[in-house]
N, C-alpha and C positions, 0 to 999 in steps of 0.2 A: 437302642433298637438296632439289630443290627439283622443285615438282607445281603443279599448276593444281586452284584451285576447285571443286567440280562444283556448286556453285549462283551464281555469280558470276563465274567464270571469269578470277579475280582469282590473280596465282602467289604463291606462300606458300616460304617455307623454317622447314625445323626444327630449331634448332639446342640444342646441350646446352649450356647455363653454368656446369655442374659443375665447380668445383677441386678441388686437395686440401685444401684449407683449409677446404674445407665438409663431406669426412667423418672430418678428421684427428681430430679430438674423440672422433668414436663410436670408432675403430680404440685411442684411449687408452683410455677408459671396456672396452670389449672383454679389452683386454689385463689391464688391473686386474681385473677380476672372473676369469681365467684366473690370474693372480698368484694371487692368494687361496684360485683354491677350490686351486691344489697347496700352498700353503702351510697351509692348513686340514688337505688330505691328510698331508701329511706329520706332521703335527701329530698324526695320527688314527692314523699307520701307526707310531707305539711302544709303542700300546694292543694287548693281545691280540688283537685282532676286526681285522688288516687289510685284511678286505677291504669294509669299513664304510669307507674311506679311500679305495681304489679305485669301489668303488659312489658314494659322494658327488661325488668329482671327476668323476665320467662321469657324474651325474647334472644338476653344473652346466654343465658344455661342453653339454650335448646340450640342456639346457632355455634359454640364453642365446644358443645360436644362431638359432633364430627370428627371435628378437629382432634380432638384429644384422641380418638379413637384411632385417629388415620396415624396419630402421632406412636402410640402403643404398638400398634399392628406393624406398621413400617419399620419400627426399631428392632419388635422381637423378628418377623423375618430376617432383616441383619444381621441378628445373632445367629440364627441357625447353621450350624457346618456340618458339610455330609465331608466323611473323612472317611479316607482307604486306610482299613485295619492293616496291620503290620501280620507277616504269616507269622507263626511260630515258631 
């Protein structure tokens, strides 16, 4: 994409430098804590009370997605560079 200045009238492009490499980490981290809490669930659901197993698991999916999201969002604006094209 590429635009023109409005105080300089200098053209710019904006490019993203995001790989996978840079949110493969959070998508592990992600999955382990989804690991756990059904394995906690499950752990919970041969006690009388299962749905103390069910409430907890849906309680960590729903409060670690934020997270995950706040973590995606955050990185990919990071990556974004507005860079001044070279004239020709």
């Amino acid at each position: 994409m590429t635009t023109t200045s409005p105080l300089h009238g200098q053209p710019y492009s904006i490019r993203c430098t995001l790989t996978f490499g840079d949110i493969y980490p959070q998508i592990l981290i992600w999955m382990a804590v989804i690991f756990v809490s059904l394995a906690a669930g499950l752990a919970l659901m041969g006690t009388s009370k299962p749905i103390f197993a069910l409430v907890g698991v849906g309680l960590i999916l729903v409060l670690s997605l934020p997270f995950l999201l706040f973590a995606f969002i955050t990185t990919l604006l990071n990556h974004i560079a507005v860079v001044p094209e070279q004239a020709p």
